[in-house]
MARKOLZA-608477 format. One line per 3 residues: their letters; for each residue x, y, z of C-alpha. Coordinates in steps of 0.1 Angstrom, whole numbers. Example, Ala and Ser with C-alpha at 12.3 -4.5 7.8 and 13.67 -1.06 7.14 Angstrom:
<rs>
AS> 123:-45:78 ~ 137:-11:71
</rs>
This chain:
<rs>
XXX> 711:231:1415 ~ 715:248:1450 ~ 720:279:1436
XXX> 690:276:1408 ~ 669:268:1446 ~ 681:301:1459
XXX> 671:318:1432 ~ 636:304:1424 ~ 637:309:1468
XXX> 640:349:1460 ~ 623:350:1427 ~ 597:373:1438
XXX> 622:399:1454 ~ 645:394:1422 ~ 614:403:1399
XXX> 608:430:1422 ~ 642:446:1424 ~ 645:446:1386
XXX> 615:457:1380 ~ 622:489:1398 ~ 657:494:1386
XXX> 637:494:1352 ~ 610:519:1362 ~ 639:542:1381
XXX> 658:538:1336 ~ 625:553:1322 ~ 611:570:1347
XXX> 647:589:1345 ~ 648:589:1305 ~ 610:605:1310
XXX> 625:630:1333 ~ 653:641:1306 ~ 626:642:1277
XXX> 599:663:1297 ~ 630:682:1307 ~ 639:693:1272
XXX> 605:695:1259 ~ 602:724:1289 ~ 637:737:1278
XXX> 623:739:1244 ~ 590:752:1252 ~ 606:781:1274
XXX> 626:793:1236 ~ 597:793:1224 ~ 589:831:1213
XXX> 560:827:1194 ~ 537:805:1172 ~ 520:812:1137
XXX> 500:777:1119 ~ 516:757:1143 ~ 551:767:1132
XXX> 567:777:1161 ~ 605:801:1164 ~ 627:802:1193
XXX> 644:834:1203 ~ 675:822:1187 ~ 658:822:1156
XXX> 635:853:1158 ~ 669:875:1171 ~ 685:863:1139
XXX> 660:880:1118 ~ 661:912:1143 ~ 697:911:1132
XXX> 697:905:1099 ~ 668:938:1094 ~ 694:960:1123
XXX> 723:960:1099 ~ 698:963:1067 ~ 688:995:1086
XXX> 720:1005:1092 ~ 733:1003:1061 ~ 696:1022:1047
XXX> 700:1048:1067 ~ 736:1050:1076 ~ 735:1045:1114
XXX> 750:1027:1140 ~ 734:1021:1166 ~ 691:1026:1178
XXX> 676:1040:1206 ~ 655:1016:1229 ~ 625:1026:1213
XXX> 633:1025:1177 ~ 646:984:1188 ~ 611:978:1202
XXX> 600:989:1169 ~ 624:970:1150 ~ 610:941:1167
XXX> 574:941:1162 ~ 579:953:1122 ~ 600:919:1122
XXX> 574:900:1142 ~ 543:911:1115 ~ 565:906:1088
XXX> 573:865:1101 ~ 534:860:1107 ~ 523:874:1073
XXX> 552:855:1055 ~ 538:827:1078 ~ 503:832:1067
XXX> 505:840:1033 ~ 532:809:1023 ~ 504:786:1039
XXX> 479:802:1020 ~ 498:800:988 ~ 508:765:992
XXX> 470:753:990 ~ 462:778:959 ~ 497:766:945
XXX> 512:799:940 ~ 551:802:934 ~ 576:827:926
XXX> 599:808:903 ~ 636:819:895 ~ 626:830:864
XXX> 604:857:877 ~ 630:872:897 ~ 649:873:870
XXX> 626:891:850 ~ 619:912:873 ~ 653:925:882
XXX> 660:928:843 ~ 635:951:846 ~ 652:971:875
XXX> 621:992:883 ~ 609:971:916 ~ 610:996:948
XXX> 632:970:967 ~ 660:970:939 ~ 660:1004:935
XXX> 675:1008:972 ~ 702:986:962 ~ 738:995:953
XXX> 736:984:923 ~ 718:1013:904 ~ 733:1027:872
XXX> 731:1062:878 ~ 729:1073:843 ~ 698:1052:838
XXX> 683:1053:876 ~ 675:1018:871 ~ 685:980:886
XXX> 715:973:864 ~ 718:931:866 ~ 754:934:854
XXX> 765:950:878 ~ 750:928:906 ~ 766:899:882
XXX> 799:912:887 ~ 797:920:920 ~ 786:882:925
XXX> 820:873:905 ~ 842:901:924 ~ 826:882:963
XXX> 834:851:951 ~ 873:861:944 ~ 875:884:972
XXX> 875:853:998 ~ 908:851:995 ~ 915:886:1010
XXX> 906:893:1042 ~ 899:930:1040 ~ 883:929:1009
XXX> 857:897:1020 ~ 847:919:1052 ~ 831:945:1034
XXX> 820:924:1008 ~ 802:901:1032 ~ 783:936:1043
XXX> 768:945:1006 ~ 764:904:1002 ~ 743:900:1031
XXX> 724:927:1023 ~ 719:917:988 ~ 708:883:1005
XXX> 682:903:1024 ~ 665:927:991 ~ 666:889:970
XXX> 646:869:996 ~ 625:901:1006 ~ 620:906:962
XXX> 603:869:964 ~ 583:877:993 ~ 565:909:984
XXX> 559:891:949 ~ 545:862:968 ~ 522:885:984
XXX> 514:908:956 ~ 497:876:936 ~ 475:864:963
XXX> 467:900:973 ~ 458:905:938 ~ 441:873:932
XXX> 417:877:960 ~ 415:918:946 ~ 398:899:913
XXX> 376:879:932 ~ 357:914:934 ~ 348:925:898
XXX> 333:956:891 ~ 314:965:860 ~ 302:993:842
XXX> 266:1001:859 ~ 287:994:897 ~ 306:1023:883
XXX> 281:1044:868 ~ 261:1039:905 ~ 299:1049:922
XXX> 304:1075:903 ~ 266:1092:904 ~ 271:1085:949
XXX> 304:1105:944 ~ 291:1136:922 ~ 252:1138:927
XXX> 250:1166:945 ~ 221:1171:974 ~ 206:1208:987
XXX> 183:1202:1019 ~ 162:1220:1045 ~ 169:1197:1077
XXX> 145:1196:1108 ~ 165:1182:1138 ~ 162:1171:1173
XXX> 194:1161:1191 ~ 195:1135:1215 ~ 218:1158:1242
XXX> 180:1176:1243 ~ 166:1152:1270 ~ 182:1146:1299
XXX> 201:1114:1303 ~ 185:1106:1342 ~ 148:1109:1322
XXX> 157:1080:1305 ~ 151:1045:1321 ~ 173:1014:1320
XXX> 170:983:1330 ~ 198:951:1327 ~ 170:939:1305
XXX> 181:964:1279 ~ 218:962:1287 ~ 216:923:1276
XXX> 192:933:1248 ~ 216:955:1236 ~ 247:933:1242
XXX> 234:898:1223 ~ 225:925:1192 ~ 260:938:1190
XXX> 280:909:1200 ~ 299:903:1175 ~ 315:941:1183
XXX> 327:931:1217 ~ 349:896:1199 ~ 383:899:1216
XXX> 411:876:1196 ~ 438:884:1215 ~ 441:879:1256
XXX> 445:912:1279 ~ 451:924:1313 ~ 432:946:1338
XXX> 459:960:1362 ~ 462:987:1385 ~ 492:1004:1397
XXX> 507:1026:1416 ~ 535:1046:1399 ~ 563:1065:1421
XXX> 593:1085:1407 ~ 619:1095:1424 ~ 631:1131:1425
XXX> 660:1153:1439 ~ 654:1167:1473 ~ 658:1199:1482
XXX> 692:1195:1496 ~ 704:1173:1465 ~ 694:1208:1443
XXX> 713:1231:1467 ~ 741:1204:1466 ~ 743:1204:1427
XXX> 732:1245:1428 ~ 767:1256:1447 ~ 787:1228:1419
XXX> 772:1248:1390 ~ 776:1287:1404 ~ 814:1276:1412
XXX> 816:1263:1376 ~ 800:1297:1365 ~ 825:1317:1387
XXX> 853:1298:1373 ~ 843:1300:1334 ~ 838:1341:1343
XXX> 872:1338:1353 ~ 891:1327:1324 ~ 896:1288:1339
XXX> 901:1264:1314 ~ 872:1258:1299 ~ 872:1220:1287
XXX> 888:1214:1324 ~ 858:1234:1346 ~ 832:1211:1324
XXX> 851:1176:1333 ~ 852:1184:1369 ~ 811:1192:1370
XXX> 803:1163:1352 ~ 788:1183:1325 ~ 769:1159:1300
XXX> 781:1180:1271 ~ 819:1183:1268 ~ 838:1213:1257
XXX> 856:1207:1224 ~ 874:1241:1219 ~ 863:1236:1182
XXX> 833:1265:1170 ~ 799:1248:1160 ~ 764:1258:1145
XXX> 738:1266:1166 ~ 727:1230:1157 ~ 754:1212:1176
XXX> 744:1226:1209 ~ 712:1211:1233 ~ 677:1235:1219
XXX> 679:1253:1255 ~ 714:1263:1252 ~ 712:1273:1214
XXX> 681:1293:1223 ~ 706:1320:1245 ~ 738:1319:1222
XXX> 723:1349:1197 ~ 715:1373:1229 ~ 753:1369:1241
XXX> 779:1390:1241 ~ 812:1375:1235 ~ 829:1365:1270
XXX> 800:1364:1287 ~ 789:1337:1319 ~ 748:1329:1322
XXX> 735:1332:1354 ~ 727:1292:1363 ~ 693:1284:1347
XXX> 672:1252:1350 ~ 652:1239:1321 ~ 623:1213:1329
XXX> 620:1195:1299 ~ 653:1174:1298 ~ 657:1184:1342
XXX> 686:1200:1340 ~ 707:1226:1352 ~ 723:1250:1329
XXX> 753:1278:1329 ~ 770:1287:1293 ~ 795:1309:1282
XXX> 799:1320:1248 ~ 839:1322:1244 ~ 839:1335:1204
XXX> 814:1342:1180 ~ 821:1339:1137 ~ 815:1335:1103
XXX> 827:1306:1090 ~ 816:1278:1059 ~ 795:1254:1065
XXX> 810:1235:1040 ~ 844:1230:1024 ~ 855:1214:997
XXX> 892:1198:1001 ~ 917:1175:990 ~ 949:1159:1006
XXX> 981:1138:1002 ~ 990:1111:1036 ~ 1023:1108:1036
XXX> 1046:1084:1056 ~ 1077:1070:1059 ~ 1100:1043:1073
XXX> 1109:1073:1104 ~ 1089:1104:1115 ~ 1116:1122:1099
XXX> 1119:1108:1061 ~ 1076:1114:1066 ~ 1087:1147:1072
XXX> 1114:1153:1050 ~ 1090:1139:1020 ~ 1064:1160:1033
XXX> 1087:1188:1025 ~ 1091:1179:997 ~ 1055:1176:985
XXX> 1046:1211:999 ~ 1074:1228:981 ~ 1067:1212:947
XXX> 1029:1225:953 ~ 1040:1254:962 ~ 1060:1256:935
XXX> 1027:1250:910 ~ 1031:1214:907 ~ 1000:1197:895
XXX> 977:1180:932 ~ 964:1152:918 ~ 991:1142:898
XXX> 1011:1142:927 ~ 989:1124:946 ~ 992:1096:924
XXX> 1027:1098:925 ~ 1023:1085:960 ~ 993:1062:956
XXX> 968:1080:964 ~ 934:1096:944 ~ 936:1133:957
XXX> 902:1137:946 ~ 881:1167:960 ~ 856:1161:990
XXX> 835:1176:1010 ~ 833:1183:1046 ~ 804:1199:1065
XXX> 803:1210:1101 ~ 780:1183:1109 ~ 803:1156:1098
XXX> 822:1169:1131 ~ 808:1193:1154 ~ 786:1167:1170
XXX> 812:1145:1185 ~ 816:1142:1221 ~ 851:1143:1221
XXX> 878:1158:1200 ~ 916:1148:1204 ~ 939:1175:1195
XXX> 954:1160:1165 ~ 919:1158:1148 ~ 913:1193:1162
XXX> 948:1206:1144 ~ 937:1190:1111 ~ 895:1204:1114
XXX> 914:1238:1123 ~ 934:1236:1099 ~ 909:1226:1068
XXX> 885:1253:1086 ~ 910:1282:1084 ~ 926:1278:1051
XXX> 917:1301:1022 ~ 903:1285:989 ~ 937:1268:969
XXX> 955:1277:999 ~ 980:1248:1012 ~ 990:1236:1043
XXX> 1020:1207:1054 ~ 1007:1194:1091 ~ 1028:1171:1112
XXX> 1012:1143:1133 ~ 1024:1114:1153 ~ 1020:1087:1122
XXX> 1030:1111:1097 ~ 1024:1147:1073 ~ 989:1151:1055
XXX> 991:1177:1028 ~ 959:1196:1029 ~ 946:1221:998
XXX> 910:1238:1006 ~ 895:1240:968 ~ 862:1256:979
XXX> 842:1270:1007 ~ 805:1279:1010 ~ 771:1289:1029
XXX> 787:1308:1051 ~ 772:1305:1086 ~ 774:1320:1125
XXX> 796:1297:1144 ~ 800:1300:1183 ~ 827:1287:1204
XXX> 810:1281:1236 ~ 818:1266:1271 ~ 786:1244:1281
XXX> 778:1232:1318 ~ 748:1213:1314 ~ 741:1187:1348
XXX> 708:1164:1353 ~ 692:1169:1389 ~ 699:1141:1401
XXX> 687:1125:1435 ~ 710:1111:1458 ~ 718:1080:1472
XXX> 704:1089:1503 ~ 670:1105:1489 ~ 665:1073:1464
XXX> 667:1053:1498 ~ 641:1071:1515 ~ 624:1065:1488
XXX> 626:1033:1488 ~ 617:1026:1521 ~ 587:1045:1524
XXX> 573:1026:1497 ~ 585:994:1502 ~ 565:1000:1537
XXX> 536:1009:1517 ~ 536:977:1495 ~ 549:954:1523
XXX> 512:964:1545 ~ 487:960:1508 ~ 481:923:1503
XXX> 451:933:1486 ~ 438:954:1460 ~ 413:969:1486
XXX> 441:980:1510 ~ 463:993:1483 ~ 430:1016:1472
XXX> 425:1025:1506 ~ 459:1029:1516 ~ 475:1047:1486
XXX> 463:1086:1502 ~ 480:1080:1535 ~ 513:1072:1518
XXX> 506:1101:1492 ~ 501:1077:1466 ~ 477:1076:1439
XXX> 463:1043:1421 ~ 457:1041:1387 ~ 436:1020:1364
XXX> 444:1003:1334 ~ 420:982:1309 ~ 434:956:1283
XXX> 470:955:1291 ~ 486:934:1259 ~ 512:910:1265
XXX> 527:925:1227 ~ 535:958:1245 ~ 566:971:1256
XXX> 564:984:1290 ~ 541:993:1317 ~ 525:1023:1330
XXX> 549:1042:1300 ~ 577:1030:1321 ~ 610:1015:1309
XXX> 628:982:1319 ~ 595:965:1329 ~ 596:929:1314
XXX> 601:914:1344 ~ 564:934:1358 ~ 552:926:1323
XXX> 558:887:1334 ~ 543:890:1366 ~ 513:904:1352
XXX> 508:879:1325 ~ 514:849:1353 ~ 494:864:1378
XXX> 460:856:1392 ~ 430:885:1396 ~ 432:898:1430
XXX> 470:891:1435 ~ 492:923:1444 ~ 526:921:1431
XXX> 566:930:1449 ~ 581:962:1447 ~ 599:964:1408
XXX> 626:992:1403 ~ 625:1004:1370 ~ 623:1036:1344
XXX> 658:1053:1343 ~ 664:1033:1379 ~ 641:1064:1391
XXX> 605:1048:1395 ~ 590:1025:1417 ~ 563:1006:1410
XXX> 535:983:1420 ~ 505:961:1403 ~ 475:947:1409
XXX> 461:924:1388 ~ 426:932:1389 ~ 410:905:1358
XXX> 420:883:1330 ~ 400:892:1297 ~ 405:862:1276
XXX> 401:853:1238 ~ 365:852:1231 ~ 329:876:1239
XXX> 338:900:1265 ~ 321:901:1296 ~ 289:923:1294
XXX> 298:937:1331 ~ 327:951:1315 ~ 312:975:1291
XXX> 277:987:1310 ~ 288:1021:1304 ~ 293:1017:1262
XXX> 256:997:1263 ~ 238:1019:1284 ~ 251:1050:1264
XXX> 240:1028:1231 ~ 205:1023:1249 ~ 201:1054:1260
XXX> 208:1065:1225 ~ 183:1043:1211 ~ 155:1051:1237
XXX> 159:1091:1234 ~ 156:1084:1193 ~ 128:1063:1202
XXX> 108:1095:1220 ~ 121:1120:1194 ~ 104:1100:1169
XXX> 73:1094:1181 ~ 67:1132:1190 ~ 74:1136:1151
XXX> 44:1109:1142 ~ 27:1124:1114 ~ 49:1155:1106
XXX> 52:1161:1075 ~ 66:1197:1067 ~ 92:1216:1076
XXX> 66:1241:1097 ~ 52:1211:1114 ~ 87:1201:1122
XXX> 95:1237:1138 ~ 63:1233:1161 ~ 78:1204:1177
XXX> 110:1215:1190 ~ 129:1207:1155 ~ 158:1230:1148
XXX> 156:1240:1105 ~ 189:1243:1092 ~ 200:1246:1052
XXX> 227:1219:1047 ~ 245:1216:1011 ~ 263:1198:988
XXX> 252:1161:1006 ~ 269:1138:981 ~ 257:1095:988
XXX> 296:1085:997 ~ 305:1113:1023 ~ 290:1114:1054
XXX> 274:1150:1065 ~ 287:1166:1093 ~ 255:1182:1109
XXX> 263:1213:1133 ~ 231:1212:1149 ~ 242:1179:1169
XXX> 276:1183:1163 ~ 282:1145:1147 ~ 290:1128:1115
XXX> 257:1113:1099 ~ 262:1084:1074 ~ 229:1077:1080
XXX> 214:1111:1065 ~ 237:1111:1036 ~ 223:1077:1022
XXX> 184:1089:1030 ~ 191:1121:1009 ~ 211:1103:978
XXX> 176:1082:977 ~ 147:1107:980 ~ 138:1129:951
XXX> 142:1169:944 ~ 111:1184:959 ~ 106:1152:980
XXX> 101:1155:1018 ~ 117:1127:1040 ~ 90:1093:1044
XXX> 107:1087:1077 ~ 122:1095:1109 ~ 162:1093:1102
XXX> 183:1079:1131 ~ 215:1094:1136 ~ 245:1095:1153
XXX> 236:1131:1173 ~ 201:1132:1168 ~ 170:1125:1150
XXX> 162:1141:1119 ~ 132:1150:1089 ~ 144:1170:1057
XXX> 133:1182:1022 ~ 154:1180:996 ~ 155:1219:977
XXX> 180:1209:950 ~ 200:1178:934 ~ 227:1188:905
XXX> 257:1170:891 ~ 288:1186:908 ~ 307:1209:882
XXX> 329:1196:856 ~ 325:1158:864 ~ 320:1141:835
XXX> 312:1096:840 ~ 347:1080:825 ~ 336:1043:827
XXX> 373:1026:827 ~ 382:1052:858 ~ 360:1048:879
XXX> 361:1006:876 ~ 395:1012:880 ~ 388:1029:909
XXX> 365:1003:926 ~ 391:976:919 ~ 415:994:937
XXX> 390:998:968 ~ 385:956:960 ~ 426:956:964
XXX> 422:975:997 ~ 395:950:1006 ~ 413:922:998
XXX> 442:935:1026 ~ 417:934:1053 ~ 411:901:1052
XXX> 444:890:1062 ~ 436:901:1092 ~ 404:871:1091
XXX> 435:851:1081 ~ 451:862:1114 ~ 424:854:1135
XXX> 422:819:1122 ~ 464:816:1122 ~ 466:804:1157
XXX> 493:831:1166 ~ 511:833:1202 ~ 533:861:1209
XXX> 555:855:1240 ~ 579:882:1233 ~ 573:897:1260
XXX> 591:865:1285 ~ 623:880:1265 ~ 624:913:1252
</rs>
């Protein structure tokens, strides 16, 4: 009882105490689940419909198209560029699978199994013809072959070797089979909404009477460059006039940046060049000399290494391949500097000759439980070939094929490095004379080696190459630095980075509608971090120094305004309206001084320039010299006024204002009106239709791209 009096003594405190122990257990559970929400939200690469992919995610499909590539078009690896390219051709393919799934899913289109079967019995689909399963006696899809290679995967997983390269041609099998039930997916809708635009036979007969009725004119015209632009008046009064009446123009779905920057590179000094200068004249001296050649191009740090091995002109950089032909054998250049890669040159050409550019060989590995029973079987081998022994048949006698194959000088000559047994066996396969054969001895073994044929015979050159970037130093790349780190360190502003930018011997540039899709900044390499900055930023803000390019730019921004989604501003595009008002206002005087005209002479005696113009046809646009523009306009006020007929009306152009007569109208030689063509030619203009209205689709998808927070 005493204790129950304590407690209803404390209650309050106790109610209070575990009330906040319970508000401390969610407030911390809240803490962990707006934590991971955030976590989540900052994988987040992009939205389409709501549907939103992390990076994880969106890099697996990078992947997944790298190796198809790879395999495609036999590579291994992708410049920086040809990635940021990769990237975005994966990005629009998610959103228009995205778009076009969602799309299909109210209409209830499907691709069923069925169809893809059909469709690959029929082996003609574009996707299944880059397959590797194509009969090449028939040049079509072959199913049975993809059957057994399904069969021969399946068994394979019990072999290591074998199920790695297996997995390869499975996954990119994978790749054509859910890429085959996309592109069908899309090729019904697209043609679906195509036959929501018929044509019939008087559409065509109108198409195809715009496309051959032929128009002979007399044109009087007046060009709108004739009056001065300061003799024209206008007011902001016209500017919004002119805005509200081509709003919808100046829509802008996606958000953008105005920025300006300033843009610094780094460069070698003028000591750094002598510097490099005296390495490259003593690497010349020494190649004159006789020095070993690969040895004098390791110690200047050339950029292309000396193989010893003779090449095609194509092996060697443009600059260097250029000289070769005008070079005598044993001959040094003088050091030469070519701007477009900033190098520094010298080349020696060491030999110059003849040689195949392909050969056609076969050989025998041979091995052995020591280097000497390799050799001794070697031996062997060679003798009984020697001897006239059958190749292949040999070959087999030792597990192996000994089929013929080819090698050309650009299977090798384009390696950086050669090591000498590789040189010994290109030597040796360069050098032999057709059924000539040769026993060479390696570290792991003999390789028999028979040249069967040799052809397109070529110039080789052996040449020695020094080739050296001019580089800054460490202590010019700090100056550098510090100069303009001083300049960005005293421009808080935009107006005292302007201002500023001369003194320091700067220059500020200006850039509209900066796209958080792009890939750099100011042209510049390794800018995502600037590319966040700017996309975080507020207008007026000037950001920190950011090192970037090839580590030989510096660079600053100034975020100068945000142009959201929506109507753009109209005090952003003043110039385009006033040149549109302008425009209108000078038509306006040109056709009030033709009031009443209405002849050709008439024309002349105000100001009009007569010109004959032929062959006007309704669905081209003339091209009018006179004003030097394209004029839709024209062309559809010709196709509808009569032979003999003189114009009713002042025609507004693009260039100028214009009156004509038309002299002739004929059919256009040798058409003749095919009803079922030329429908079939407006239904194909419906398809091409049809495709810009995905991009409405687009609009109204809802998509974010935040690639740029991580590529």
């Amino acid at each position: 009882m005493a204790a129950l009096g304590k407690i209803r003594k404390r209650g309050v405190a106790l109610v209070c105490i575990i009330g906040l122990g319970l508000f401390a257990f969610i407030a911390e559970e809240a803490f962990r689940s707006c934590e991971a929400t955030k976590n989540q939200q900052r994988q987040q690469i992009g939205e389409v419909l709501g549907n939103k992919i992390n990076v994880q995610d969106f890099q697996a499909l990078v992947d997944e198209y790298q190796d198809v590539l790879k395999i495609t078009q036999n590579r291994e690896n992708f410049s920086e560029e040809e990635l940021n390219q990769i990237k975005d051709q994966v990005w629009s393919q998610y959103v228009n699978e995205q778009i076009i799934a969602n799309e299909a899913e109210k209409l209830g289109l499907t691709v069923t199994d069925e169809e893809l079967q059909n469709i690959m019995k029929e082996g003609t689909n574009p996707m299944l013809m880059q397959s590797p399963f194509v009969n090449q006696q028939t040049g079509r899809f072959d199913v049975t072959m993809l059957t057994k290679f399904l069969d021969d995967y399946k068994k394979a997983g019990s072999n290591p070797q074998l199920a790695e390269s297996y997995q390869t041609i499975y996954k990119y099998w994978q790749f054509i089979e859910k890429q085959l039930r996309t592109n069908t997916l899309a090729q019904k809708y697209q043609a679906l909404l195509s036959n929501c635009l018929l044509s019939n036979p008087i559409s065509a007969k109108m198409a195809f009477e715009g496309q051959n009725t032929e128009s002979d004119i007399q044109l009087a015209s007046i060009a709108y460059s004739s009056i001065n632009d300061n003799d024209v008046k206008v007011d902001d009064k016209d500017l919004k006039a002119k805005y509200d009446e081509e709003k919808e123009m100046f829509k802008q779905d996606v958000e953008s940046r105005d920025i300006k920057y300033v843009d610094f590179q780094v460069v070698a000094s003028a000591a750094d060049r002598k510097e490099l200068m005296k390495t490259m004249t003593d690497a010349a001296q020494k190649l004159q000399s006789g020095a070993n050649a690969a040895e004098v191009a390791r110690k200047a740090q050339s950029q292309f290494a000396y193989t010893g091995m003779a090449a095609t002109k194509r092996a060697y950089p443009s600059d260097i391949a250029a000289k070769l032909d005008s070079m005598a054998v044993g001959q040094t250049s003088a050091v030469f500097e070519t701007a477009f890669d900033n190098t520094l040159n010298v080349v020696k050409l060491i030999a110059k000759t003849q040689a195949p550019d392909s050969i056609e060989y076969r050989q025998i590995q041979v091995g052995g439980a020591t280097v000497e029973a390799a050799k001794k079987t070697a031996d062997s081998i060679y003798t009984a070939l020697k001897a006239g022994a059958d190749f292949e048949q040999l070959a087999q006698k030792y597990g192996q094929p000994g089929t013929k194959q080819w090698l050309t000088s650009a299977m090798y000559e384009n390696s950086s490095s050669i090591d000498e047994e590789s040189k010994t066996y290109l030597a040796a396969i360069n050098n032999l004379a057709v059924n000539d054969v040769k026993n060479l001895e390696f570290t792991q073994g003999n390789i028999i080696l028979q040249v069967t044929a040799r052809k397109a015979m070529v110039d080789k050159y052996d040449a020695a190459v020094i080739k050296h970037t001019i580089d800054f130093s460490k202590q010019t790349y700090s100056e550098a630095y510090n100069k303009f780190s001083q300049f960005v360190s005293e421009n808080k502003t935009i107006e005292d980075m302007e201002k500023n930018a001369a003194k320091f011997g700067f220059k500020v540039t200006p850039r509209q509608d900066l796209f958080n899709y792009e890939h750099n900044v100011a042209n510049l390499r390794s800018t995502r971090e600037t590319m966040k900055w700017i996309f975080d930023a507020k207008p007026g803000e000037v950001s920190p120094l950011y090192e970037c390019g090839n580590n030989d730019h510096l660079l600053v921004v100034a975020l100068t305004k945000i142009n959201p989604v929506g109507y753009r501003d109209m005090s952003s595009l003043k110039d385009v309206l006033k040149a549109e008002v302008i425009r209108d206002k000078k038509f306006e005087q040109i056709k009030a001084k033709l009031a009443g005209v209405n002849d050709l002479a008439a024309a002349k005696a105000k100001g009009a320039r007569i010109d004959a113009v032929n062959q006007i046809t309704f669905s081209a646009p003339v091209f009018v010299q006179a004003t030097g523009a394209s004029e839709p306009a024209l062309a559809g006020a010709v196709a509808a006024a009569k032979a003999g007929e003189f114009s009713k009306h002042v025609v507004k152009g693009n260039g100028g204002a214009y009156l004509f007569k038309v002299v002739k109208k004929s059919n256009r030689a040798g058409a003749k009106f095919d009803a079922a063509q030329t429908e079939a030619q407006l239904q194909m203009q419906a398809t091409q239709a049809a495709r810009i209205f995905m991009q409405e689709l687009y609009q109204k998808a809802g998509v974010v791209d935040n690639r740029y927070l991580f590529f």
